[in-house]
FIKOLZA-1660 file (N, C-alpha, C; in steps of 0.1 Angstrom, whole numbers, plus 5000, padded with zeros to 4 digits):
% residues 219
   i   px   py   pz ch aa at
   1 6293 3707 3483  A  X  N
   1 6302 3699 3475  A  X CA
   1 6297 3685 3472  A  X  C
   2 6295 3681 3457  A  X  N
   2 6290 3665 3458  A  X CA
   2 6302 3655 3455  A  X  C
   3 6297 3648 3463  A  X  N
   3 6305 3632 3464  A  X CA
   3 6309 3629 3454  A  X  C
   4 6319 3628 3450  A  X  N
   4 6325 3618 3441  A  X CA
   4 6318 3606 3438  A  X  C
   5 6317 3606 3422  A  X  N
   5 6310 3593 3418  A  X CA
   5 6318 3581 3425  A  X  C
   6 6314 3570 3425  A  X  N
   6 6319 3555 3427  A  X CA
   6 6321 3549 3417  A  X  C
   7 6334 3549 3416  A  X  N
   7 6339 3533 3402  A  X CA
   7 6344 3527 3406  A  X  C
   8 6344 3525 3417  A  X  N
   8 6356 3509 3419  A  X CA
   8 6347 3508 3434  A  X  C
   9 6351 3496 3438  A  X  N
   9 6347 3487 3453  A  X CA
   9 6358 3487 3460  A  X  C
  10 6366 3484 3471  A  X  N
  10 6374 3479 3476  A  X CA
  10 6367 3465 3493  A  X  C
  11 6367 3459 3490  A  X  N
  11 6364 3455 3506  A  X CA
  11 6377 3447 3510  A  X  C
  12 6372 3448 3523  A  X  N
  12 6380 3440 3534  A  X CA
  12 6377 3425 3533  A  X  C
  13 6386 3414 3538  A  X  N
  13 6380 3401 3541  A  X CA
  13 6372 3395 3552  A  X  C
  14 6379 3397 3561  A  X  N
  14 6378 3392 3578  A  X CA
  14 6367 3406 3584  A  X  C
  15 6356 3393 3589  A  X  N
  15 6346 3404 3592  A  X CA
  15 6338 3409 3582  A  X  C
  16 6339 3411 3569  A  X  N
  16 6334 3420 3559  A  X CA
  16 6327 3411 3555  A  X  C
  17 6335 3401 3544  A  X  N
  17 6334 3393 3532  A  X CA
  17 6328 3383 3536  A  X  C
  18 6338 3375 3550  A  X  N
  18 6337 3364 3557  A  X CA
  18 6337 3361 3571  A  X  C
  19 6330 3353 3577  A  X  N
  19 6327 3358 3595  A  X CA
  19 6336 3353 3599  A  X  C
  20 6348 3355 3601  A  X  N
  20 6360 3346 3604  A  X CA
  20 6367 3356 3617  A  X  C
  21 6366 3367 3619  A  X  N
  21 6369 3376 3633  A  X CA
  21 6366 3363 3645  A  X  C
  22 6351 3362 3647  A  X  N
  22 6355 3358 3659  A  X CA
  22 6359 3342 3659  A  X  C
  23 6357 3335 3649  A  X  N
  23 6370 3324 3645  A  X CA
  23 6380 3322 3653  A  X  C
  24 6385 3331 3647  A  X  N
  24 6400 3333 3642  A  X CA
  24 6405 3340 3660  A  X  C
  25 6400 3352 3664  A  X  N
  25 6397 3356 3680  A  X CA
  25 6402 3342 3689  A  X  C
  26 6390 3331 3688  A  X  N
  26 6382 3323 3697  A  X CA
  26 6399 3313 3696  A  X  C
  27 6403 3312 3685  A  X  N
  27 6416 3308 3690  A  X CA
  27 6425 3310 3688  A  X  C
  28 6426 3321 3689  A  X  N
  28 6441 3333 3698  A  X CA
  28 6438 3332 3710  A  X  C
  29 6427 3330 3716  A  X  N
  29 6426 3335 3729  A  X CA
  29 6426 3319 3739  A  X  C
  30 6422 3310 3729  A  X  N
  30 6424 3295 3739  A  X CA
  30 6436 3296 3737  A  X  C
  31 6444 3297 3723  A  X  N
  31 6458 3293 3725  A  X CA
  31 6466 3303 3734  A  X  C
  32 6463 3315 3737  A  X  N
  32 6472 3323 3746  A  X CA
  32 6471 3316 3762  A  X  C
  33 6461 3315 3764  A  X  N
  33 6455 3308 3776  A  X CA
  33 6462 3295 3775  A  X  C
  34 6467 3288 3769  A  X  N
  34 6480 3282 3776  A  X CA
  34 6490 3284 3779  A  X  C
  35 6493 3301 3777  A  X  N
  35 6508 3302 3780  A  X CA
  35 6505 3314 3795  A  X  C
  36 6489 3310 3801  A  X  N
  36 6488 3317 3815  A  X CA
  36 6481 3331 3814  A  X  C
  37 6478 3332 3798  A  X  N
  37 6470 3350 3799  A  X CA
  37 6460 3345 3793  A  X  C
  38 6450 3351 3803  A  X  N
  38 6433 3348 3798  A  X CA
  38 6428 3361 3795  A  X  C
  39 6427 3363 3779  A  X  N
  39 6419 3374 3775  A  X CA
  39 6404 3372 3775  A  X  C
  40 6391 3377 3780  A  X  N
  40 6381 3375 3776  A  X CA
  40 6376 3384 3756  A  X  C
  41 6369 3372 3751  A  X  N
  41 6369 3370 3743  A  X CA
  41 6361 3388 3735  A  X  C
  42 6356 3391 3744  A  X  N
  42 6349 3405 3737  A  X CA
  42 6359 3419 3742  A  X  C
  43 6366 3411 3747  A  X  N
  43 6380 3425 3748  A  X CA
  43 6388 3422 3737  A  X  C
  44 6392 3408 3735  A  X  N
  44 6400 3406 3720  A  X CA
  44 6396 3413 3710  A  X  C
  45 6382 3406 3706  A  X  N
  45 6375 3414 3697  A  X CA
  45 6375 3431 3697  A  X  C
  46 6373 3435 3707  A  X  N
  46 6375 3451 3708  A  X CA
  46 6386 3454 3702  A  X  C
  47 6395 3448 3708  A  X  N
  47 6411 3453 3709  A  X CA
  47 6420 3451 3696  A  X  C
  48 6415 3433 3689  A  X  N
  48 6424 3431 3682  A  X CA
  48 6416 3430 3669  A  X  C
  49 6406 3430 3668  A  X  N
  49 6399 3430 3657  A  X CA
  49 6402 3439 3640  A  X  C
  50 6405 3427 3634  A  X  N
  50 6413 3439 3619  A  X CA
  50 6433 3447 3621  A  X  C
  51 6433 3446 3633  A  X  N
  51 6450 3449 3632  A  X CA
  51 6457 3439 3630  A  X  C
  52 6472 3445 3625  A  X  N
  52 6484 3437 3622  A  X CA
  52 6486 3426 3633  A  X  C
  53 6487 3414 3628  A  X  N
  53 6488 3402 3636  A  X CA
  53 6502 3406 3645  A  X  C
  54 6515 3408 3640  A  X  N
  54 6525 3411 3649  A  X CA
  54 6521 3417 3659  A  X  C
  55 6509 3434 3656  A  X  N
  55 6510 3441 3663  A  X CA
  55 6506 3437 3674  A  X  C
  56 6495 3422 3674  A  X  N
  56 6484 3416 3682  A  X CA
  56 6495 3412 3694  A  X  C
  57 6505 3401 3686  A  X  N
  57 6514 3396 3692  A  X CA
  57 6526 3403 3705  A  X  C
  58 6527 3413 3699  A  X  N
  58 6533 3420 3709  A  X CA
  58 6528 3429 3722  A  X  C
  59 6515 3426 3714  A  X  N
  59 6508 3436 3728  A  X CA
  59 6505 3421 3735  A  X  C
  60 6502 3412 3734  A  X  N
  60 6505 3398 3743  A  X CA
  60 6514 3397 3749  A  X  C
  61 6525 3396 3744  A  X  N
  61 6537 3398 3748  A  X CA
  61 6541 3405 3765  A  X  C
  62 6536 3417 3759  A  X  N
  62 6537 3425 3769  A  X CA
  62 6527 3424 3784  A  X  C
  63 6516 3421 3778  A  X  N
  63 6506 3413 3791  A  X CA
  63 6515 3404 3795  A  X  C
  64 6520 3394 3791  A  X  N
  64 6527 3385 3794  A  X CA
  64 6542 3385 3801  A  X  C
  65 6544 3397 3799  A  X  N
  65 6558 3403 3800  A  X CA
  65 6572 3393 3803  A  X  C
  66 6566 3386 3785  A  X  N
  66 6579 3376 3783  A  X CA
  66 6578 3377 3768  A  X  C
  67 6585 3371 3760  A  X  N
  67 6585 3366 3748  A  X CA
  67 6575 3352 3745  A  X  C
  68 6570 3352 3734  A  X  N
  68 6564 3343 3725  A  X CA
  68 6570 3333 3721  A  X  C
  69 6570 3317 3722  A  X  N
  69 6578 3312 3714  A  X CA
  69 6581 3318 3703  A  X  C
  70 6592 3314 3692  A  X  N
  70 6594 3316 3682  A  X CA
  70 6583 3310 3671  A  X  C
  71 6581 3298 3679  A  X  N
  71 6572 3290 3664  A  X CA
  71 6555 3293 3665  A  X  C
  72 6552 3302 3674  A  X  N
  72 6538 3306 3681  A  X CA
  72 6533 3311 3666  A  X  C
  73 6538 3321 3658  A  X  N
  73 6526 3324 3645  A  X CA
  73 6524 3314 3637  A  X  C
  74 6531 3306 3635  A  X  N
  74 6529 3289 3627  A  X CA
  74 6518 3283 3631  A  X  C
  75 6524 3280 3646  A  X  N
  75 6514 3271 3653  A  X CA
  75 6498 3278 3654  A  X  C
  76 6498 3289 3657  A  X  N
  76 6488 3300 3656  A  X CA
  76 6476 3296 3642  A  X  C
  77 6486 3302 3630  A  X  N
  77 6482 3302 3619  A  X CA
  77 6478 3284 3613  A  X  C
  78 6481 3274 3620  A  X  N
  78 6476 3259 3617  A  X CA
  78 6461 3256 3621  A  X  C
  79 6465 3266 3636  A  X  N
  79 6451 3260 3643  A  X CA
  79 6437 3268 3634  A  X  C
  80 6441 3281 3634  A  X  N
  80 6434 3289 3627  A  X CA
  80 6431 3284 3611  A  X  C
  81 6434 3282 3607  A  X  N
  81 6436 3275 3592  A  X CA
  81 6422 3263 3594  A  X  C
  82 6428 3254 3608  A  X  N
  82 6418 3243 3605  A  X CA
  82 6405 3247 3607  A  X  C
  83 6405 3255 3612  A  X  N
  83 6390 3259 3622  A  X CA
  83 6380 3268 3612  A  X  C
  84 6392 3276 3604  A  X  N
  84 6383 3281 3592  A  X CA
  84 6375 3271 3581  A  X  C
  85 6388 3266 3576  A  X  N
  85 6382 3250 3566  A  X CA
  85 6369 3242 3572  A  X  C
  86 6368 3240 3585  A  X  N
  86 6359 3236 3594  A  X CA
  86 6343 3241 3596  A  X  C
  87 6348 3255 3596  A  X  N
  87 6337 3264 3604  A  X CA
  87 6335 3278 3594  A  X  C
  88 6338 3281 3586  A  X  N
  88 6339 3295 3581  A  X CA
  88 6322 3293 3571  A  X  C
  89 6320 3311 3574  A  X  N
  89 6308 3303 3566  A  X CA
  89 6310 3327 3561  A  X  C
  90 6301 3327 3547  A  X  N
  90 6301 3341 3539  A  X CA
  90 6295 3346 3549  A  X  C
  91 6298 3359 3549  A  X  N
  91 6283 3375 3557  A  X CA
  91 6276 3370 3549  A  X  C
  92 6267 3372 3554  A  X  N
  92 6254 3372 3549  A  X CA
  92 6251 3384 3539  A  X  C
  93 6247 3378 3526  A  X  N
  93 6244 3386 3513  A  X CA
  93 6257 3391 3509  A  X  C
  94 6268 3389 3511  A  X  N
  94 6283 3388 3504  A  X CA
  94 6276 3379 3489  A  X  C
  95 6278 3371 3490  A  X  N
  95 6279 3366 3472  A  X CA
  95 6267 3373 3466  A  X  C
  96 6251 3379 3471  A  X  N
  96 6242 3387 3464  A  X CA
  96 6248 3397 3463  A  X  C
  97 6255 3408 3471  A  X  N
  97 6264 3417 3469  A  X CA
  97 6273 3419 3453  A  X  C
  98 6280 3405 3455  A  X  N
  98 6293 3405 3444  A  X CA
  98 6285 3402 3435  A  X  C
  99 6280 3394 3434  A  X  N
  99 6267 3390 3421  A  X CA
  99 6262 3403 3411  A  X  C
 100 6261 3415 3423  A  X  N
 100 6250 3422 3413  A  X CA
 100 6261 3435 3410  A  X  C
 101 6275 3432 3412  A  X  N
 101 6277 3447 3409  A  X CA
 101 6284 3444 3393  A  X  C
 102 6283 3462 3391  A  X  N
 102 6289 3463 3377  A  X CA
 102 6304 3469 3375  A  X  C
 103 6302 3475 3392  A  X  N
 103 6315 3483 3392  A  X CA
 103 6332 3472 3392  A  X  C
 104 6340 3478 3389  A  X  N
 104 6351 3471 3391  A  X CA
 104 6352 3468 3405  A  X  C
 105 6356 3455 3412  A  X  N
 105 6358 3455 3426  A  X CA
 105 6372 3444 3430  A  X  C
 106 6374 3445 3444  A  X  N
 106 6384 3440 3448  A  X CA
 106 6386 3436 3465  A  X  C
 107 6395 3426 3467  A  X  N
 107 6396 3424 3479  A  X CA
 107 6413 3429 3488  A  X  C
 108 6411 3437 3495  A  X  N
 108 6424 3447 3505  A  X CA
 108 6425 3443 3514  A  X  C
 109 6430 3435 3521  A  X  N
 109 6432 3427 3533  A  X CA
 109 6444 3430 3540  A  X  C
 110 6445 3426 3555  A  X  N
 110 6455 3431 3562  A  X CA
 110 6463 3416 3562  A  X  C
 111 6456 3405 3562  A  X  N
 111 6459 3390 3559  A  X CA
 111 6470 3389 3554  A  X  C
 112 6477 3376 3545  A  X  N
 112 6485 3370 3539  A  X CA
 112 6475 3362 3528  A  X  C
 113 6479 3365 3520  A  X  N
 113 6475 3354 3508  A  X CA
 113 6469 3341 3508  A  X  C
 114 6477 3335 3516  A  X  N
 114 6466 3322 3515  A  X CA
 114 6459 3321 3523  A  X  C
 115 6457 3329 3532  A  X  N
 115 6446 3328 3544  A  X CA
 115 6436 3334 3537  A  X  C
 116 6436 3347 3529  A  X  N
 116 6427 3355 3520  A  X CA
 116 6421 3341 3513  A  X  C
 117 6429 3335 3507  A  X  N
 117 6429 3321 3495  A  X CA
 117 6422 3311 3502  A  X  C
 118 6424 3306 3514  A  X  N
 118 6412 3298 3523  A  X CA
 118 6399 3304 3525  A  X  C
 119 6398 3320 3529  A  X  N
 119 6385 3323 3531  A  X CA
 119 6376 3318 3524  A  X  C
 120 6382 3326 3513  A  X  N
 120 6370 3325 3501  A  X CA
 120 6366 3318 3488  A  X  C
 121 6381 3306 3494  A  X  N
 121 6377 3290 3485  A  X CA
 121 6368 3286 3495  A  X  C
 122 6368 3286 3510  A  X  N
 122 6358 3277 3515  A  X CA
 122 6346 3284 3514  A  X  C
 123 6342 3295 3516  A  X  N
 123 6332 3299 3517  A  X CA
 123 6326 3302 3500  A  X  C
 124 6334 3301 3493  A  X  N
 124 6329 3300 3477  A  X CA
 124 6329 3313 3473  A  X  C
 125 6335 3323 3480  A  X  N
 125 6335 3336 3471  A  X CA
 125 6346 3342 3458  A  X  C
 126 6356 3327 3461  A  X  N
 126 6364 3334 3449  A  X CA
 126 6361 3331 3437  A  X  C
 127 6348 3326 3434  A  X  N
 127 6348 3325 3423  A  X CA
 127 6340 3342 3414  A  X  C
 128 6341 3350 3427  A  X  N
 128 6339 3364 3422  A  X CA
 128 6353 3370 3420  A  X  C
 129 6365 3366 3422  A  X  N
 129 6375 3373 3422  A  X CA
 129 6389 3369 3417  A  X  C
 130 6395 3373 3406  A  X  N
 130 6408 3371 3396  A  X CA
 130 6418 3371 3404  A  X  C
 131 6427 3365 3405  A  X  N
 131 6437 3366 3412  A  X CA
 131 6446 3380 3412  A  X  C
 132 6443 3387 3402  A  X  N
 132 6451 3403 3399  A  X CA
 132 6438 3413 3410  A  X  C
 133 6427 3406 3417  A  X  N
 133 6422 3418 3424  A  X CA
 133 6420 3410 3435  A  X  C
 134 6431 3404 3442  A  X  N
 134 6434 3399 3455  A  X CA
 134 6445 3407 3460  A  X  C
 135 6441 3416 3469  A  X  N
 135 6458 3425 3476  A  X CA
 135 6458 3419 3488  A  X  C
 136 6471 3416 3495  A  X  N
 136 6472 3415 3508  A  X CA
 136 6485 3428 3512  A  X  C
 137 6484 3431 3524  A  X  N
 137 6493 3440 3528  A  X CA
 137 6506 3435 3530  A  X  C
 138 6511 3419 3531  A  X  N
 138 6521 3414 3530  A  X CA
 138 6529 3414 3515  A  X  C
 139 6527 3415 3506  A  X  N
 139 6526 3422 3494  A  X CA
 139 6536 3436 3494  A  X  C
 140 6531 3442 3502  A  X  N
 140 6539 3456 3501  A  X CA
 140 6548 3457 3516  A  X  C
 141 6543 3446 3526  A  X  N
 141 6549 3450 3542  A  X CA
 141 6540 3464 3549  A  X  C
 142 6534 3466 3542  A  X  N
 142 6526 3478 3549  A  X CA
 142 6513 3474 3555  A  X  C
 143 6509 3476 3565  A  X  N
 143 6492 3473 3573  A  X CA
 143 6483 3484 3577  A  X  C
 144 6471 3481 3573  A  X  N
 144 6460 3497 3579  A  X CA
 144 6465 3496 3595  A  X  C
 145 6467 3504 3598  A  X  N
 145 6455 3517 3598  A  X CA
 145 6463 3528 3580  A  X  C
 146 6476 3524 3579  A  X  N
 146 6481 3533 3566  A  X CA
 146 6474 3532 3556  A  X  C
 147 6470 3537 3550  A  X  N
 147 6466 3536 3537  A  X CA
 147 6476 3535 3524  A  X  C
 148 6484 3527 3525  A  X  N
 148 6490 3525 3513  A  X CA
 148 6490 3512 3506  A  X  C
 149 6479 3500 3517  A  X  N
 149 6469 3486 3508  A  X CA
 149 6461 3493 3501  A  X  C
 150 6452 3500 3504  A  X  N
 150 6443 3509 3496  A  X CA
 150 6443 3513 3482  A  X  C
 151 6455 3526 3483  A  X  N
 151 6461 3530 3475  A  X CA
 151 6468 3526 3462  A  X  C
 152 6474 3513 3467  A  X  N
 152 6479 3497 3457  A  X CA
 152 6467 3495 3447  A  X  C
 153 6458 3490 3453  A  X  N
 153 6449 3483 3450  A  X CA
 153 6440 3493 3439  A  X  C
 154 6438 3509 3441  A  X  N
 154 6433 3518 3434  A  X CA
 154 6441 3521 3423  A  X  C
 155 6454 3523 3428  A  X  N
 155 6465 3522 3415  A  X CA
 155 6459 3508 3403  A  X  C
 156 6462 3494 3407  A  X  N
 156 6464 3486 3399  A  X CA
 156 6449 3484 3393  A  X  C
 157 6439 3490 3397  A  X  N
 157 6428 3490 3392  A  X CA
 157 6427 3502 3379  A  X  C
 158 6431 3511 3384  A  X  N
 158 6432 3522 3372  A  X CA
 158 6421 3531 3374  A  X  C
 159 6417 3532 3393  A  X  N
 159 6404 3543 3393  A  X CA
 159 6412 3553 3405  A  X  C
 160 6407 3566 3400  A  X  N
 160 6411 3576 3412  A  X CA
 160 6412 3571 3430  A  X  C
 161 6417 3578 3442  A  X  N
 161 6411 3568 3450  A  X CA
 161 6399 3572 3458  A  X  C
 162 6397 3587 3451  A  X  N
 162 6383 3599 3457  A  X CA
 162 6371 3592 3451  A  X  C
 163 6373 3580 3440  A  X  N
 163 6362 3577 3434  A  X CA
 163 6359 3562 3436  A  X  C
 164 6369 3554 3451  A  X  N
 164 6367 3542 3452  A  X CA
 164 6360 3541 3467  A  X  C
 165 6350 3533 3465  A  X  N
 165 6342 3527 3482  A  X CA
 165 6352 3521 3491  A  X  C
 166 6355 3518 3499  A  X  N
 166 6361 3510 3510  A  X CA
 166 6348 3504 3523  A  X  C
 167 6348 3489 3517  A  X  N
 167 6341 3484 3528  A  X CA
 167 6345 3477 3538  A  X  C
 168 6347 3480 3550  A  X  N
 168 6356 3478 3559  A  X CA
 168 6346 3480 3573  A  X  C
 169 6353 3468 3584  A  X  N
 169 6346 3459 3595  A  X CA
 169 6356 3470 3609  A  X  C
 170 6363 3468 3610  A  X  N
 170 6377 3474 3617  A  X CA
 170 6380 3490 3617  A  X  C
 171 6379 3494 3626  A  X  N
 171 6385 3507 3627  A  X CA
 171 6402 3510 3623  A  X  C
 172 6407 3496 3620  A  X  N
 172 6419 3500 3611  A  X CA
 172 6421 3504 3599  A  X  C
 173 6408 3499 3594  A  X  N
 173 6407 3496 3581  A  X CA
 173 6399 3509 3578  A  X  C
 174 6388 3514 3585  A  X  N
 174 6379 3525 3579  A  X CA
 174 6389 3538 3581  A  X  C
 175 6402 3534 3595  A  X  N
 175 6414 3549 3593  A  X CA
 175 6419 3547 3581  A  X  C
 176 6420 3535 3574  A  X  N
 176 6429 3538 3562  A  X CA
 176 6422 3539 3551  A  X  C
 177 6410 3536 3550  A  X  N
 177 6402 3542 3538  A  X CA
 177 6398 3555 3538  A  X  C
 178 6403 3562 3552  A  X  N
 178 6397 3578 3553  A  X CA
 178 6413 3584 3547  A  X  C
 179 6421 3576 3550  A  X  N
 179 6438 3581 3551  A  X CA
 179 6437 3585 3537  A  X  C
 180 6434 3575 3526  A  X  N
 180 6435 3572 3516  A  X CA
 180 6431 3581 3508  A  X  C
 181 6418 3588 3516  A  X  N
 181 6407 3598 3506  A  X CA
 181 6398 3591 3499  A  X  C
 182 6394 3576 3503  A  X  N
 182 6385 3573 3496  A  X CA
 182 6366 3575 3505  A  X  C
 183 6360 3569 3499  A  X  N
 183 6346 3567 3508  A  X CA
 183 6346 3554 3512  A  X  C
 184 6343 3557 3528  A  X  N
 184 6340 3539 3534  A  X CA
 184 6334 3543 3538  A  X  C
 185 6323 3526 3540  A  X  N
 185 6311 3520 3544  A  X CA
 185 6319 3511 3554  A  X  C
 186 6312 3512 3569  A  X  N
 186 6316 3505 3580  A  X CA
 186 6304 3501 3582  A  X  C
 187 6305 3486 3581  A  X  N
 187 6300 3473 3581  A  X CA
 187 6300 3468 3597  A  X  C
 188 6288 3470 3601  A  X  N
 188 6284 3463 3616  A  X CA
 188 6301 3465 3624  A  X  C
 189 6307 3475 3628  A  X  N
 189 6321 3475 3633  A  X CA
 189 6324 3468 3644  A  X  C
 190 6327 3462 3651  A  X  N
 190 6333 3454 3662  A  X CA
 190 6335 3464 3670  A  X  C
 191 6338 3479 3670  A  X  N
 191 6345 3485 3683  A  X CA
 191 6337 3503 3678  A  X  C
 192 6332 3507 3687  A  X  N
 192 6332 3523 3684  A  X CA
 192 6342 3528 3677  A  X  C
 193 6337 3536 3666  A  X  N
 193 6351 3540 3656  A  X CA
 193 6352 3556 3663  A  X  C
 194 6365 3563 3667  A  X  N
 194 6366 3573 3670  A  X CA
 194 6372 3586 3660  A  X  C
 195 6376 3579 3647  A  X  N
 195 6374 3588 3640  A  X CA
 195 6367 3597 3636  A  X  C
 196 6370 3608 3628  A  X  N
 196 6361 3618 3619  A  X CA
 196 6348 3614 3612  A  X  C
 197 6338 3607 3614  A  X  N
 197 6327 3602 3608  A  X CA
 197 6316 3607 3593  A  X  C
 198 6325 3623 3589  A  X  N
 198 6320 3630 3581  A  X CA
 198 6318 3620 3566  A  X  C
 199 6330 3612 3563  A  X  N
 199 6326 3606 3554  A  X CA
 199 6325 3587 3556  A  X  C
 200 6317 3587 3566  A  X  N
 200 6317 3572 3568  A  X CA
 200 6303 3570 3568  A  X  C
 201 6299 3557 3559  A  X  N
 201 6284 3551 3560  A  X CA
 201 6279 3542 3567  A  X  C
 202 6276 3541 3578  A  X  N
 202 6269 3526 3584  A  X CA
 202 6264 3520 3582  A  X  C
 203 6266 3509 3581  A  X  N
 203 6257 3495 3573  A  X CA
 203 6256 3486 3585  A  X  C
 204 6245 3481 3585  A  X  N
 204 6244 3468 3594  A  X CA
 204 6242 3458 3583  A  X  C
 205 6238 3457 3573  A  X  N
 205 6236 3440 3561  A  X CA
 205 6241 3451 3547  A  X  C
 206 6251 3440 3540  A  X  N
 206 6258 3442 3533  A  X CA
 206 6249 3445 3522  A  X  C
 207 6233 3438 3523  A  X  N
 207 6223 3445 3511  A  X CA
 207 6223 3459 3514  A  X  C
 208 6226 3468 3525  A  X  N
 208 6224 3481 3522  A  X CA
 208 6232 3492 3513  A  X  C
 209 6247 3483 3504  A  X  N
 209 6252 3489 3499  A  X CA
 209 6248 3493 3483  A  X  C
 210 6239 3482 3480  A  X  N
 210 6233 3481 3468  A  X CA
 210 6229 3493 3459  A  X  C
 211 6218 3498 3470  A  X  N
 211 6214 3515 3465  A  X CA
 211 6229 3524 3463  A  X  C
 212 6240 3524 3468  A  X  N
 212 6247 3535 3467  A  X CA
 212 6259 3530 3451  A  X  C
 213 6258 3514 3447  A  X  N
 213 6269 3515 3441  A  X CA
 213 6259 3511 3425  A  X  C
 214 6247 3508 3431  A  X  N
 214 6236 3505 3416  A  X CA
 214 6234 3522 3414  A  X  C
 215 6232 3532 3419  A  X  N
 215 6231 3551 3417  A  X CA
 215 6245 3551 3407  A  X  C
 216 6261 3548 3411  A  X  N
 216 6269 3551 3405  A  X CA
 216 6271 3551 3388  A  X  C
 217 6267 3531 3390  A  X  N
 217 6268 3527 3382  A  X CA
 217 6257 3527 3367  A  X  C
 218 6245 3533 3370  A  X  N
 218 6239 3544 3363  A  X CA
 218 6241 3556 3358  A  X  C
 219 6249 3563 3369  A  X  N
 219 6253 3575 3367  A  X CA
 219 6258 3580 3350  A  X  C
% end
């Protein structure tokens, strides 16, 4: 059976686009460590890498076996904020990547909007991307591992979703581009993916995607 051609792109932000995982990690984990729980920093990464912030939150919670302040995702999301504007810097060959394609593409994020919106004004990638091909999963309330960010995003593009890439860092994210029925490319993953691997591509540098989406776009 052959592959479905490729017309559209989908990537992820965090981890993908922009090196902001262990960022964004490095203080979740000083700031939990004031409230008495010391995660080491490459178990976060395993553990929380690419899932729903809430969901991060409650499994804290529960180590903690208390509640969070109420004002903890604000204060969270401040510190985080500054640290990116500070420190955030593109994957490597992200803007040669966006540069050279022809296909329609887009960014699917598990994020909120303006944090999507900080990535990639600081790191300079939005000047590859229209504000109509920015999805966040707050948008709909829905978060990968479901595939229904995906699906949005394939809809408002106007391409089947058997015929769109998903490039994706997270094992949340490569379950929801398998959920979806599209083809993902897992990008240097943070954590062993224990999924079905039949239709997943391994990339270690984001130039390796080049040959598969320059073949389509010939096609």
């Amino acid at each position: 059976m052959s592959t479905p051609r490729i017309e559209a792109v989908i990537f992820d932000c965090d981890g993908t686009l922009v090196d902001s995982e262990t960022l964004s990690l490095a203080v979740l984990v000083e700031f939990v460590a004031e409230f008495g729980l010391e995660i080491p920093h490459e178990e976060a990464l395993q553990e929380f890498a690419g899932n729903e912030l809430s969901v991060v939150f409650r499994t804290i919670e529960e180590r903690l076996e208390r509640s969070l302040p109420d004002n903890f995702m604000d204060n969270f999301r401040k510190r985080q904020i500054a640290v990116l504007h500070k420190e955030l810097q593109a994957i490597d060959g992200a803007h040669d990547l966006l540069a050279s394609l022809h296909l329609p593409f887009c960014v699917a994020s598990n994020a909120p909007l303006n944090k999507i919106a900080v990535c990639l004004q600081t790191t300079g990638l939005d000047r590859h991307f229209t504000p109509d091909r920015i999805f966040s999963a707050y948008q709909i309330e829905v978060w990968k591992p479901e595939p229904d960010l995906f699906l949005k995003a394939a809809h408002d593009i106007g391409v089947a979703p058997e015929n769109c890439a998903v490039v994706e860092d997270s094992r949340f994210g490569i379950r929801a581009g398998l959920a979806a029925g599209m083809q993902v490319f897992a990008y240097g993953p943070h954590q062993p993916v224990s999924d079905n691997l039949s239709n997943v591509h391994t990339i270690r540098h984001l130039n390796e995607l080049k040959p598969f989406f320059a073949s389509s776009q010939q096609a």
